[in-house]
C-alpha positions as CSV (number, residue, x, y, z in Angstrom):
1,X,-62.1,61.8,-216.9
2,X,-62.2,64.1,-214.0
3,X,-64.1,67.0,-213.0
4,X,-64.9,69.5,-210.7
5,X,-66.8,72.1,-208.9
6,X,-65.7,74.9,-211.8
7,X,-66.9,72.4,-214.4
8,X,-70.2,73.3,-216.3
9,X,-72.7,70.5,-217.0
10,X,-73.4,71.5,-220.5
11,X,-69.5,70.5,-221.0
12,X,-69.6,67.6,-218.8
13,X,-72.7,66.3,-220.7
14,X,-71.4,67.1,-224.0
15,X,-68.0,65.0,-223.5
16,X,-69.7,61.6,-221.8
17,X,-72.2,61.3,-224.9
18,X,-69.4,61.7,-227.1
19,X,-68.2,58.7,-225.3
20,X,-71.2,57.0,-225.5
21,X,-71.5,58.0,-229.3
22,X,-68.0,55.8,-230.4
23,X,-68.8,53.6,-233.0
24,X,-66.6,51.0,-230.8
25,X,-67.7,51.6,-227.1
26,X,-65.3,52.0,-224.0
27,X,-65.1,49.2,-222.1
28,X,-65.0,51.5,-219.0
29,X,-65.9,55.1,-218.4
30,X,-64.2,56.2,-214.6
31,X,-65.5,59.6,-214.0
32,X,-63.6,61.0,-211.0
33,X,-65.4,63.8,-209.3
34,X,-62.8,66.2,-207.8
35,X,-64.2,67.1,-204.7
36,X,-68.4,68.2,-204.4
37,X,-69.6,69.6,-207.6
38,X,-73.0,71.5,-207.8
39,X,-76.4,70.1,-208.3
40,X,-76.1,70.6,-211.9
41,X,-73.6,68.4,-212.3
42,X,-74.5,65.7,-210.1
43,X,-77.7,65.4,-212.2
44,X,-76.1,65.0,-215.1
45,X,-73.9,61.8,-213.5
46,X,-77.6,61.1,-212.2
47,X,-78.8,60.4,-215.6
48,X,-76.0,58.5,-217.4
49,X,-75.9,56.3,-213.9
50,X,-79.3,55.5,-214.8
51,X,-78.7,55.4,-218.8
52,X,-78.6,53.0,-221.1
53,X,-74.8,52.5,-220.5
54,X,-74.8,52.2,-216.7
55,X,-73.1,49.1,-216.4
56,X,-70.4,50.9,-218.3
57,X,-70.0,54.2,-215.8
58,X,-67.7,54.0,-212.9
59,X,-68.2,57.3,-210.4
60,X,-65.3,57.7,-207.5
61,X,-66.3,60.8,-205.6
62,X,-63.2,62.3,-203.8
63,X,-64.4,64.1,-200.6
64,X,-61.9,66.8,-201.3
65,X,-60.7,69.0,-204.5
66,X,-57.0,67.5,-204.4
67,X,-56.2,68.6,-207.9
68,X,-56.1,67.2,-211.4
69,X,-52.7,65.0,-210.7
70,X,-54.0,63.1,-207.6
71,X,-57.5,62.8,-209.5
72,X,-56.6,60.9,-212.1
73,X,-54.1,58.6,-209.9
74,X,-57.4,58.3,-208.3
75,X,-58.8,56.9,-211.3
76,X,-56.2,55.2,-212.5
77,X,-56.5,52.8,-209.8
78,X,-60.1,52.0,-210.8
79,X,-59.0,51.4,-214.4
80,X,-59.5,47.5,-215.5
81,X,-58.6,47.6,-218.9
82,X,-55.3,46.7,-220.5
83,X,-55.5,49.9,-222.2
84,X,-56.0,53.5,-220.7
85,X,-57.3,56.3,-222.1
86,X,-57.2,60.0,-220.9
87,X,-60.3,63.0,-221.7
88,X,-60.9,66.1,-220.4
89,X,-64.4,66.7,-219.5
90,X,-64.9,69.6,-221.4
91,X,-63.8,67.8,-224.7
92,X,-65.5,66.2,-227.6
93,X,-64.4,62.9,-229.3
94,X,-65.1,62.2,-232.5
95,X,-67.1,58.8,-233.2
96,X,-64.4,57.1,-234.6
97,X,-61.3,58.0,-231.8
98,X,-61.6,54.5,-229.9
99,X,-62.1,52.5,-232.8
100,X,-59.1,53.8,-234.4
101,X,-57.5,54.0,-231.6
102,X,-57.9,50.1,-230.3
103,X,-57.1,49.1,-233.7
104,X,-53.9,50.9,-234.0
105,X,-52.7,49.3,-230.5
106,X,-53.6,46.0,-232.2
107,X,-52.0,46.8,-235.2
108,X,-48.6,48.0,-233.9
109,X,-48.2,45.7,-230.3
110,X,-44.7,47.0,-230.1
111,X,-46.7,50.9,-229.4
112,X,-47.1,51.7,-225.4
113,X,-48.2,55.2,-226.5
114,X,-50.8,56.3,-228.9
115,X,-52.4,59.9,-229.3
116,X,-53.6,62.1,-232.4
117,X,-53.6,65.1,-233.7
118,X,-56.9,67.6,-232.5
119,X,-58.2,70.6,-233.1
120,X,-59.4,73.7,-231.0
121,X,-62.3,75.4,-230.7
122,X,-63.9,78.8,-228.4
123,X,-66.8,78.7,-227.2
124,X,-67.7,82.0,-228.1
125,X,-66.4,81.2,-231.5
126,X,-63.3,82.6,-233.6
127,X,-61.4,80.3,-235.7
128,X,-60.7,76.8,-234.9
129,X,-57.2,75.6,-234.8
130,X,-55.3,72.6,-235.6
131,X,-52.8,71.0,-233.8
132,X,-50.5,68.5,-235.0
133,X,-47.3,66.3,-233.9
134,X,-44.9,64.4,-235.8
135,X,-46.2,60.5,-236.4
136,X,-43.0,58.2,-235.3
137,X,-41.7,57.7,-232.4
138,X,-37.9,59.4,-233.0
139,X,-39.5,62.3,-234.6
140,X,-41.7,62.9,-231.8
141,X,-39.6,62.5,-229.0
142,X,-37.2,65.3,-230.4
143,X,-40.4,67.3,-230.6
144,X,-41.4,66.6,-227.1
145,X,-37.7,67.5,-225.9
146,X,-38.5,71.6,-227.1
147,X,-42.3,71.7,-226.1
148,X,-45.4,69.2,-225.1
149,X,-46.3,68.3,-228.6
150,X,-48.9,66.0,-227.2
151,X,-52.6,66.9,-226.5
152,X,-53.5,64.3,-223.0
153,X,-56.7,64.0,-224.0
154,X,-55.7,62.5,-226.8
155,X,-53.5,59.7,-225.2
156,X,-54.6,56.0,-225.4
157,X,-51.5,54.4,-223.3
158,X,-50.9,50.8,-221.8
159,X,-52.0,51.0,-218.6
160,X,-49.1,48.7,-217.2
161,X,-46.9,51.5,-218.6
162,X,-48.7,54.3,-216.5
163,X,-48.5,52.7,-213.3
164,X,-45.3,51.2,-213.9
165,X,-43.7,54.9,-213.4
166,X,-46.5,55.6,-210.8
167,X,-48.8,57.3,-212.6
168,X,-48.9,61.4,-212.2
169,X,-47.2,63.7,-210.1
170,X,-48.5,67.3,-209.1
171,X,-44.8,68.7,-208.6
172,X,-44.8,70.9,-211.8
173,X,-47.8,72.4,-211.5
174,X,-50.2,72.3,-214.4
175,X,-46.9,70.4,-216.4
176,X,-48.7,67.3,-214.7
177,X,-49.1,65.4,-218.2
178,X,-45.9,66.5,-219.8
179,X,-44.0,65.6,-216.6
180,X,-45.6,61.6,-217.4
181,X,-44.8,62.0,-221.3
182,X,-41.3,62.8,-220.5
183,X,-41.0,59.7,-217.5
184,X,-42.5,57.2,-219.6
185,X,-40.1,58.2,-222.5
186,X,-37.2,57.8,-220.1
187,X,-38.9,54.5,-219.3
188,X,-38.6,53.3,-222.6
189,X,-42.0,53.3,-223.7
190,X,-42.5,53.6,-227.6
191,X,-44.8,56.5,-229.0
192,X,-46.9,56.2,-231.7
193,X,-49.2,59.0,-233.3
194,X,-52.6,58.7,-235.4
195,X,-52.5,61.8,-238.1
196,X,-55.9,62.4,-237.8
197,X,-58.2,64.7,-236.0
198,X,-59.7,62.5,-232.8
199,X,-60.7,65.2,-230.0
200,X,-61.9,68.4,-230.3
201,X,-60.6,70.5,-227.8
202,X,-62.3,73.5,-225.5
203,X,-60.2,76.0,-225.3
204,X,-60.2,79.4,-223.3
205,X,-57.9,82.6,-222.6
206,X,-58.2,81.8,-218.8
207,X,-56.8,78.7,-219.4
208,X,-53.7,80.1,-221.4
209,X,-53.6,83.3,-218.7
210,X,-52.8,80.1,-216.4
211,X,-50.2,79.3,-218.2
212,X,-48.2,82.2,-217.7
213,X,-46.4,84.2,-215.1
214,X,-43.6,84.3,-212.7
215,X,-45.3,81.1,-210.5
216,X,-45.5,78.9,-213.9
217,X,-42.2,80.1,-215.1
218,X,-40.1,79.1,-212.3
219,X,-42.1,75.5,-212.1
220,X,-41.4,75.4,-215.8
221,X,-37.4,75.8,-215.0
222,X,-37.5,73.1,-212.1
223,X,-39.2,71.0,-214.3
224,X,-36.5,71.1,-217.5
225,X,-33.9,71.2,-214.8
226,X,-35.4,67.7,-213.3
227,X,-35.2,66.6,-217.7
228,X,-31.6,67.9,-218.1
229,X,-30.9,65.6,-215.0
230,X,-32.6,63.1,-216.3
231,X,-30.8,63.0,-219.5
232,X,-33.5,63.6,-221.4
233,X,-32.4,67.0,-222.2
234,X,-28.5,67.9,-222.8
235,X,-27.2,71.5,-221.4
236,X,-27.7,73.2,-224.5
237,X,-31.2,72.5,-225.4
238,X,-32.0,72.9,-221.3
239,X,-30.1,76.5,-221.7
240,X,-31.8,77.5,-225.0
241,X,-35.2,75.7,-224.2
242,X,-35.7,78.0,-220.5
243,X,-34.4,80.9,-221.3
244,X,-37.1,81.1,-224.4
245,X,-39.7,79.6,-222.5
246,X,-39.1,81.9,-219.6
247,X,-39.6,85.1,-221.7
248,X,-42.3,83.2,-223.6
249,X,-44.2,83.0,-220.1
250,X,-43.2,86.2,-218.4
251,X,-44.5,88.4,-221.6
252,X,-48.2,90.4,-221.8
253,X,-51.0,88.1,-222.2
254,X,-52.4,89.8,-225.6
255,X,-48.3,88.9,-226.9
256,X,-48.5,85.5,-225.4
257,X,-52.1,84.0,-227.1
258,X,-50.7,85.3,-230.7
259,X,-47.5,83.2,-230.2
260,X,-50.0,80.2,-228.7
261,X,-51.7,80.5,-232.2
262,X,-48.6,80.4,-234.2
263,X,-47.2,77.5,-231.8
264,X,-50.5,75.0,-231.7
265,X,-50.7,75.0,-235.8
């Protein structure tokens, strides 16, 4: 988990008790702070330092705000266990997401990948919306070749894998996650994904007005362009794929969050 100065505590606070609520506990919590955060914040890392799960916290403090990419490389160095999972620090996990979660690994030892299926919720309410992605591995990797079908903080991935294609890159952008989903399917890594809700996730129109415009669109392009080469997309699904996604992102913002609410269900 990483956060940073624009972080609120109430959120930050809200997602490590969820942690600390799992009917099976982490192993390991690595809470990456991105660069100085206020005095709200620091109080809550303050408290669950002292808590009863201390021994489970680990705190890196990066003297700058490098961005979410190089954060959670950050963190990923830190990371002991033979299994890595990812969590925004504005979302909740339900009680049951690592137990499931570890025993689905155990269950299916030939799965490098796991994730779930979440919800999303407003703060200031308004309907909450599910978002699903197809279970196997075949059918979700044709998913992922048309849109990131994949919520990252739902992943639970081997952490050999992550490191074995050198974790995240910031060259996309915000596309930081689907940019690893992509590598690690190139990699060979097999996918594998739990139908049930496990993380409920905070969303926000600033967060989808980030993910839109002429800046995003043209990282967007670079990055199917780096896929096609890749040979994880062929020319016509790159051709169809960017010239839909590039309207998709250049359009109004009212236009865009009614597509986003069609697309996430």
């Amino acid at each position: 988990m990483s956060t940073y100065a624009r972080e609120t505590a109430a959120n930050l606070e809200a997602s490590l008790d969820s942690l600390w609520a799992q009917t099976v506990l982490p192993d390991q919590v690595v809470l990456v702070l991105d660069g100085p955060v206020g005095d709200d914040q620091e109080a809550v890392v303050a408290r669950h330092a002292a808590g009863p799960h201390a021994a489970r916290l680990d705190v890196l403090r990066l003297p700058d705000n490098v961005g979410l990419a190089h954060a959670l490389n950050a963190g990923l160095a830190r990371c002991t266990g033979h299994y890595t999972a990812r969590m925004d620090s504005d979302d909740l996990c339900l009680p049951d997401r690592i137990e499931l979660q570890t025993r689905c690994a155990m269950q299916t030892p030939d799965s490098d990948f796991l994730c779930s299926w979440n919800d999303e919720f407003f703060d200031g309410g308004g309907p909450v919306r599910l978002k699903v992605a197809p279970v196997t591995h075949e059918a979700l990797i044709a998913a992922l070749r048309w849109r990131n079908v994949i919520q990252h903080s739902t992943i639970f991935v081997r952490t050999d894998s992550l490191r074995a294609v050198g974790g995240y890159r910031a060259k996309y952008g915000l596309l930081e996650d689907y940019d690893l989903f992509v590598r690690l399917a190139l990699r060979g890594a097999r996918f594998r994904v739990i139908p049930k809700v496990l993380v409920h996730i905070r969303a926000s129109l600033d967060q989808r007005r980030r993910r839109g415009g002429l800046r995003y669109a043209l990282n967007e392009v670079r990055f199917r362009l780096d896929c096609r080469r890749a040979g994880f997309l062929d020319t016509r699904q790159f051709l169809v794929i960017t010239a839909l996604y590039t309207v998709f992102r250049l359009i109004s913002g009212g236009l865009r969050n009614r597509l986003y609410a069609l697309a996430r269900t």
